[in-house]
C-alpha positions as CSV (number, residue, x, y, z in Angstrom):
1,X,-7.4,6.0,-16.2
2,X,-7.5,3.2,-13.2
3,X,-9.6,0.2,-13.4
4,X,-11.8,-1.2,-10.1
5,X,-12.0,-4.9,-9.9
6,X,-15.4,-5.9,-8.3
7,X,-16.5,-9.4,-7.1
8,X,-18.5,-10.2,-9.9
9,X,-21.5,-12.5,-8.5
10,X,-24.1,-9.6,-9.0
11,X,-22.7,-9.5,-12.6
12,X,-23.5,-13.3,-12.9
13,X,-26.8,-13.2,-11.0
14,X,-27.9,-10.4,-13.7
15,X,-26.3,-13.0,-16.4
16,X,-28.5,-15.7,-15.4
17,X,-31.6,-13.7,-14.9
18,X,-31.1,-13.1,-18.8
19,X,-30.8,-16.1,-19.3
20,X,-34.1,-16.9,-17.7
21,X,-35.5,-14.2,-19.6
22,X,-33.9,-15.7,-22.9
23,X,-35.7,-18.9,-22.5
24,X,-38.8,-17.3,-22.0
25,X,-38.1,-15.2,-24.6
26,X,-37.4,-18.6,-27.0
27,X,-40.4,-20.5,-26.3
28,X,-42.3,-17.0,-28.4
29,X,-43.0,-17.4,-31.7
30,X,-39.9,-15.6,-32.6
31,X,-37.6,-16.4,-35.9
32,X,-34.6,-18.8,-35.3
33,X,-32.5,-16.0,-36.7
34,X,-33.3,-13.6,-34.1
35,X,-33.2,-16.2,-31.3
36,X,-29.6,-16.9,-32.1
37,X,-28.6,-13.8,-32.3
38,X,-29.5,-13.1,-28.8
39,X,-28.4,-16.0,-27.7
40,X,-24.5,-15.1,-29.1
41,X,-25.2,-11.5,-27.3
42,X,-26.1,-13.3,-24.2
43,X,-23.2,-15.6,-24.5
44,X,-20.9,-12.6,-24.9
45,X,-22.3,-10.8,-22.0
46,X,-21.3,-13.6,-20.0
47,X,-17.9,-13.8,-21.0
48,X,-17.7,-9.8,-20.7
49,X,-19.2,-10.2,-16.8
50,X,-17.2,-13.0,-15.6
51,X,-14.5,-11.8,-13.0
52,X,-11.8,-13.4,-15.0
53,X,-12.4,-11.7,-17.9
54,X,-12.3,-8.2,-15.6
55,X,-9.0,-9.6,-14.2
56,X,-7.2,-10.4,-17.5
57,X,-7.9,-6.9,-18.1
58,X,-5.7,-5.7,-15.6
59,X,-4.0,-8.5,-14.5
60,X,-5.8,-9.0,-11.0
61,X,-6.2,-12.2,-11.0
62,X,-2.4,-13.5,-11.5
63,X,-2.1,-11.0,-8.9
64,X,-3.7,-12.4,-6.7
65,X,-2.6,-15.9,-7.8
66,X,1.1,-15.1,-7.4
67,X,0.8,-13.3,-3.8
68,X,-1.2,-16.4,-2.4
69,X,1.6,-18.7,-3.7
70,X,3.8,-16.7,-1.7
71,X,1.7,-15.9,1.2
72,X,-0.3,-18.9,3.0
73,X,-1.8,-16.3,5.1
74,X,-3.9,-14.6,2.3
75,X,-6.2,-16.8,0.8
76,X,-7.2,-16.7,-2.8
77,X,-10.6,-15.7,-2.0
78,X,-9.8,-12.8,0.5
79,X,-7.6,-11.3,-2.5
80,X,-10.2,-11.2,-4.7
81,X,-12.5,-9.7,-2.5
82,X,-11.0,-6.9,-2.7
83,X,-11.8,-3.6,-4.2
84,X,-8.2,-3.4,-5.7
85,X,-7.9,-0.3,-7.8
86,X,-5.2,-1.2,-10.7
87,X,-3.2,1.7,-11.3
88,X,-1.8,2.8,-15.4
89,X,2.0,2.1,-14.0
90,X,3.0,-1.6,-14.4
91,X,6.5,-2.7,-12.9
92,X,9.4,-4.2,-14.7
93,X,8.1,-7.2,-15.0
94,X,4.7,-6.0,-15.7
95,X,3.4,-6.8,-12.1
96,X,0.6,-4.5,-11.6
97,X,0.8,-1.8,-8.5
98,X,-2.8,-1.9,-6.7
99,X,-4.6,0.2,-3.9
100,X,-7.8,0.2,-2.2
101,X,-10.0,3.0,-0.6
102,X,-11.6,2.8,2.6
103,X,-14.3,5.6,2.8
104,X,-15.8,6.7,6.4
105,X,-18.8,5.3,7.6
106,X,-21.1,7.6,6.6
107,X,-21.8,10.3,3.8
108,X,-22.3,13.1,5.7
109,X,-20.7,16.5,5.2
110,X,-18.6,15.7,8.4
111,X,-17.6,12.6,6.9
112,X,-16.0,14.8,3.8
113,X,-13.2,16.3,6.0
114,X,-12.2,12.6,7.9
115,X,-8.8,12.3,8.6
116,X,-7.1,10.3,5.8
117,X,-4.2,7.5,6.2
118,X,-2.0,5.7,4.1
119,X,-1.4,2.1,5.0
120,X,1.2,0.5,3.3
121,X,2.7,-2.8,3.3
122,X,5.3,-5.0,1.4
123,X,7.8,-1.9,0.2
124,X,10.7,-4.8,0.7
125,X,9.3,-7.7,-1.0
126,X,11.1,-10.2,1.7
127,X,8.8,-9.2,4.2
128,X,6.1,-11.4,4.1
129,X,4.3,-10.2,7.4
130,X,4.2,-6.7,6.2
131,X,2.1,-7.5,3.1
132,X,-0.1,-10.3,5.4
133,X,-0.7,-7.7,8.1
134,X,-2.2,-5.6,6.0
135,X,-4.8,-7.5,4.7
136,X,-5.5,-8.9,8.3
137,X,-6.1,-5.0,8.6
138,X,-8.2,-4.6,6.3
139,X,-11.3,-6.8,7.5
140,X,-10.9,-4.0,10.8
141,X,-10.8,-0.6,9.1
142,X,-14.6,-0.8,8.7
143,X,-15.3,-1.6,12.6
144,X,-16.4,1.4,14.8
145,X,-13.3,3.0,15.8
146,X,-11.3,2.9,12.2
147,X,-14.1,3.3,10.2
148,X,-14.1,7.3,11.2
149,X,-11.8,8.2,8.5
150,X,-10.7,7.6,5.2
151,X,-8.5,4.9,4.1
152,X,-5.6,4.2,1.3
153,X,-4.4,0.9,1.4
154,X,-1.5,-0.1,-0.7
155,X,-0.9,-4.3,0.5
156,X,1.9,-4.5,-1.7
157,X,3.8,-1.8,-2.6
158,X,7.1,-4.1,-4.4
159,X,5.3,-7.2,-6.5
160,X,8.9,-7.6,-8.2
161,X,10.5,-8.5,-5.0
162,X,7.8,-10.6,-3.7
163,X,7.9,-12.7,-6.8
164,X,11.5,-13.0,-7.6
165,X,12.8,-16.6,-6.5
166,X,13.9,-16.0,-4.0
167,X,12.0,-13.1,-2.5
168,X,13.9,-9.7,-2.2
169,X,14.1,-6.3,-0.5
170,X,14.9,-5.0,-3.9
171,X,12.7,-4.7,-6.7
172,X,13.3,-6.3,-10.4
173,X,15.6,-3.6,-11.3
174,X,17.8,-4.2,-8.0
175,X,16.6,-0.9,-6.5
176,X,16.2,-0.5,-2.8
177,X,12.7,1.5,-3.2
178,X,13.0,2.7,0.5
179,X,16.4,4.3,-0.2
180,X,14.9,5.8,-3.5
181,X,12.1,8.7,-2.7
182,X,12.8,12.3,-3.8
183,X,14.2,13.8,-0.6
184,X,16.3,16.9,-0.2
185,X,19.5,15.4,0.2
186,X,19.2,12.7,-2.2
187,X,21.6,14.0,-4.7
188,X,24.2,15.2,-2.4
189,X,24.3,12.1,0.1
190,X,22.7,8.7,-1.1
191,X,25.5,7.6,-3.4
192,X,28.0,8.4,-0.3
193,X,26.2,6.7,2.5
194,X,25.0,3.8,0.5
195,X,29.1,2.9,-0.7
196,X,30.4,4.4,3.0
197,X,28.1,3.1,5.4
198,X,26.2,0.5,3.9
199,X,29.7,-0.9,2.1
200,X,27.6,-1.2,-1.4
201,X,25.1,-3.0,0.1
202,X,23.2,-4.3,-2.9
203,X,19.7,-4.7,-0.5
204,X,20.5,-1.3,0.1
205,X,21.1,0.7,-3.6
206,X,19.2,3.6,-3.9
207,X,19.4,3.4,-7.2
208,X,21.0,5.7,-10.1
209,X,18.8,8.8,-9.8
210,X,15.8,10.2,-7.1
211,X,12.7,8.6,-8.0
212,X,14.2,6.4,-11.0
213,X,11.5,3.7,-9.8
214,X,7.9,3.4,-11.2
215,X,7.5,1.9,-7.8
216,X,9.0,5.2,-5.9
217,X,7.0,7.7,-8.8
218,X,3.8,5.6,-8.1
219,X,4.2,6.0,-4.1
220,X,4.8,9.8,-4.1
221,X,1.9,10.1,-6.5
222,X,-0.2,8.4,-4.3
223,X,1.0,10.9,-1.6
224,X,0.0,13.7,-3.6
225,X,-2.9,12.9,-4.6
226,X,-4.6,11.7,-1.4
227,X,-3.0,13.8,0.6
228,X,-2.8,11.9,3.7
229,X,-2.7,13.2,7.2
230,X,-0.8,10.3,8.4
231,X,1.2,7.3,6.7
232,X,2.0,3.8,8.2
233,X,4.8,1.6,7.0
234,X,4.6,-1.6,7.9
235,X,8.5,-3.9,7.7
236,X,9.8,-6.1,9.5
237,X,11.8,-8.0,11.1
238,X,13.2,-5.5,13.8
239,X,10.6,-5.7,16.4
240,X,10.2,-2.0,17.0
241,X,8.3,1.3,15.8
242,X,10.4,4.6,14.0
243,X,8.3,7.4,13.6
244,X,9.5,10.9,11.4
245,X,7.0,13.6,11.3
246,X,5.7,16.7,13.3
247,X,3.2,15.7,16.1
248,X,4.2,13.5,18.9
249,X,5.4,10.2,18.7
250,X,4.2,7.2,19.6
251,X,5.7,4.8,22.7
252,X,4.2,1.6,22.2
253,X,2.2,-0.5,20.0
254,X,1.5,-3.9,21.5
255,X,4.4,-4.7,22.5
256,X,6.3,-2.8,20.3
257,X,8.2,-0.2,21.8
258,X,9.6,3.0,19.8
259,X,13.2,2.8,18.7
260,X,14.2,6.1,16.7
261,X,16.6,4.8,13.9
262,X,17.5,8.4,11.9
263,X,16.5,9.3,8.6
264,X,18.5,7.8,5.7
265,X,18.6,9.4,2.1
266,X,15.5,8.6,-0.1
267,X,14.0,6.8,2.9
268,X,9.7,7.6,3.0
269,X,10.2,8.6,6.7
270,X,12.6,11.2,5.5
271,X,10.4,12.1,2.3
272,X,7.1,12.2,4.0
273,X,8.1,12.6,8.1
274,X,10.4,15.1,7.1
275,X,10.1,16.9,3.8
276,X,6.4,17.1,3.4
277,X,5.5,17.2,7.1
278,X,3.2,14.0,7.2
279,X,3.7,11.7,10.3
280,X,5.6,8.9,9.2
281,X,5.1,5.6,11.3
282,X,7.6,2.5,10.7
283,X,5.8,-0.1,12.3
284,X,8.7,-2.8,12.4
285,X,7.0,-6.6,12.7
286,X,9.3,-9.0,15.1
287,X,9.4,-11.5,12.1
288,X,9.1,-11.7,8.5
289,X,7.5,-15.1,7.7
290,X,5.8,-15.9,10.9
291,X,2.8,-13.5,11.8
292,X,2.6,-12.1,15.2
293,X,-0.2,-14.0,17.6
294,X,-3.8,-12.5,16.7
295,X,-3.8,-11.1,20.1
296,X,-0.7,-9.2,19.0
297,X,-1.9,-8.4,16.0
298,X,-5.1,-6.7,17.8
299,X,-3.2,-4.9,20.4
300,X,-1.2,-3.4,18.0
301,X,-4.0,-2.2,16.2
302,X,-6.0,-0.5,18.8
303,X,-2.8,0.9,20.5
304,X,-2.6,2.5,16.8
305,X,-5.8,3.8,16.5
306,X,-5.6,5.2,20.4
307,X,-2.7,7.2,19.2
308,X,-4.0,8.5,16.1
309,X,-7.0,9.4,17.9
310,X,-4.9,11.7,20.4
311,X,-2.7,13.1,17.9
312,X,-5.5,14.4,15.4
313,X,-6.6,17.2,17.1
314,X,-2.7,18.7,16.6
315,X,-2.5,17.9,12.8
316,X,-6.0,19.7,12.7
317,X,-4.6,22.9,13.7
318,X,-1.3,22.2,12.2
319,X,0.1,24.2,8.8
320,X,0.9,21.3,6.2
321,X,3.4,22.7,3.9
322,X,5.4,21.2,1.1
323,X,8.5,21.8,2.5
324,X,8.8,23.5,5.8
325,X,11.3,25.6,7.5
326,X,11.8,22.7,10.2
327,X,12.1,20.1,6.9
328,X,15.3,22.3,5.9
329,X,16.8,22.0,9.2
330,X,16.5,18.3,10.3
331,X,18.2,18.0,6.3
332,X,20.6,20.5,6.6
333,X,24.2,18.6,6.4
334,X,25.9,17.7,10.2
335,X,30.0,18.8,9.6
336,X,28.9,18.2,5.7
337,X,26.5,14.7,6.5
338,X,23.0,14.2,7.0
339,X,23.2,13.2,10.7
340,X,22.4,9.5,10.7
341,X,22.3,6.4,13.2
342,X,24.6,3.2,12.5
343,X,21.4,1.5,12.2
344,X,19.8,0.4,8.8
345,X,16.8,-1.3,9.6
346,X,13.6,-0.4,7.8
């Protein structure tokens, strides 16, 4: 079950049209037993209405409360706005994980086979711009170009490392979660790469086991479910794009320019780019604290939304298997490695 946080002021102006009614209803010649009992039900209807009491359900509203302490950029306000859907999953530190749809703009039947992307941001909780980005996007996904297919957005995919003091890639149990996805060569290479090319790393540990974060789990069951025809992964602070995935690749987005970095073990380019065929794009921001100019910010989006545009007519005609026969080969080991670049950014 998944609970949807609404903004609550048509709840209250309901409320305090009862209320009107109420008084109304007291000035009849009604027994004072029966007036106060609908005066406690209209009391508790209140109480049950309120958005607080909706986001102490499901732990919205500290939330929202922590992230805005964290990020100046997001106001309190713009948080709660939101649609957030709370999913069942908590974190280890009983942060909750939350997503938001984006429907097309319409309800025709055209509108039920829209191309559908995943946006996600925050996956390393020390990147700040990743998370405000995001909702900066959010206020254009409705606007005339964007608003022609369906939406997943997932603002902050790692609450635990946003909220640790300090901030950390990692999440609370010290997991890197981009280094932790259920990909083909997990088992045989991420132990190996993380102590031989990352030196033990701790921002780097993929963890004990393939998808031993709820984190991870939640992310690929997000994949599975909406089935996405194209993913974006916003980081930072590298100042480039990556891109995994069948169809052709992007060059530039505002003025970031594409920089293939390799696939890494348990990375998502290499478990949705690469094992389940969904175009992977690693949009890497030039900073992590300080936002790129809005101009920036704009260009990148439409440069975006131009290439989506010109690569959705491949992916239409395009098999999407679980695991394809070109999956198997990009994995299959170099001179016993997964071929991978001295790089470790994203």
């Amino acid at each position: 079950m998944q609970v949807i946080f609404y903004g609550g002021l048509r709840a209250i102006s309901e409320t305090e049209a009862s209320i009107t009614a109420f008084h109304s209803f007291r000035n009849a010649r009604i027994p004072a037993a029966v007036i106060r009992f609908v005066q406690c039900l209209l009391l508790a209807l209140v109480a049950l209405q309120s958005p607080a009491a909706h986001a102490d359900r499901g732990g919205i509203d500290a939330w929202c409360a922590d992230l805005t302490r964290h990020l100046h950029s997001v106001s309190a306000k713009t948080c709660h706005a939101q649609d957030f859907v709370v999913a069942d999953e908590h974190t280890a530190q009983g942060n909750a994980l939350v997503s938001r749809d984006f429907g097309p703009r319409n309800d025709s039947a055209a509108a039920e086979g829209a191309k559908r992307i995943l946006l996600i941001g925050g996956i390393h909780g020390d990147e700040f711009t990743s998370v405000s980005i995001v909702f900066h996007w959010m206020d254009w996904v409705r606007q005339r170009d964007a608003s022609q297919y369906h939406w997943r957005v997932i603002p902050l995919a790692n609450p635990d490392g946003l909220k640790a003091k300090p901030s950390t890639r990692f999440n609370a149990n010290g997991v890197d979660i981009n280094r932790n996805f259920q990909t083909p060569d997990w088992d045989r290479d991420a132990q190996n790469y993380w102590s031989r090319r990352t030196r033990q790393d701790p921002r780097r540990y993929p963890g004990k086991a393939a998808g031993s974060e709820v984190e991870t789990r939640w992310l690929e069951a997000q994949i599975d479910e909406f089935k996405p025809d194209m993913i974006i992964s916003v980081h930072a602070p590298y100042n480039l794009l990556d891109y995994d995935g069948p169809v052709s690749q992007p060059i530039r987005f505002g003025r970031l320019s594409l920089n293939r970095l390799g696939v890494y073990p348990g990375s998502l380019g290499n478990y949705g780019g690469l094992f389940k065929q969904i175009p992977v794009v690693t949009i890497e921001l030039p900073n992590a604290t300080v936002m790129p100019a809005p101009r920036e910010q704009l260009a990148m989006w439409k440069d975006m939304l131009k290439w989506m545009n010109s690569n959705f007519d491949t992916l239409a005609s395009r098999p999407q298997p679980e695991k394809s026969a070109d999956a198997i080969a990009v994995l299959a080991p170099v001179g016993g490695k997964t071929e991978i670049k001295e790089t470790d950014a994203n």
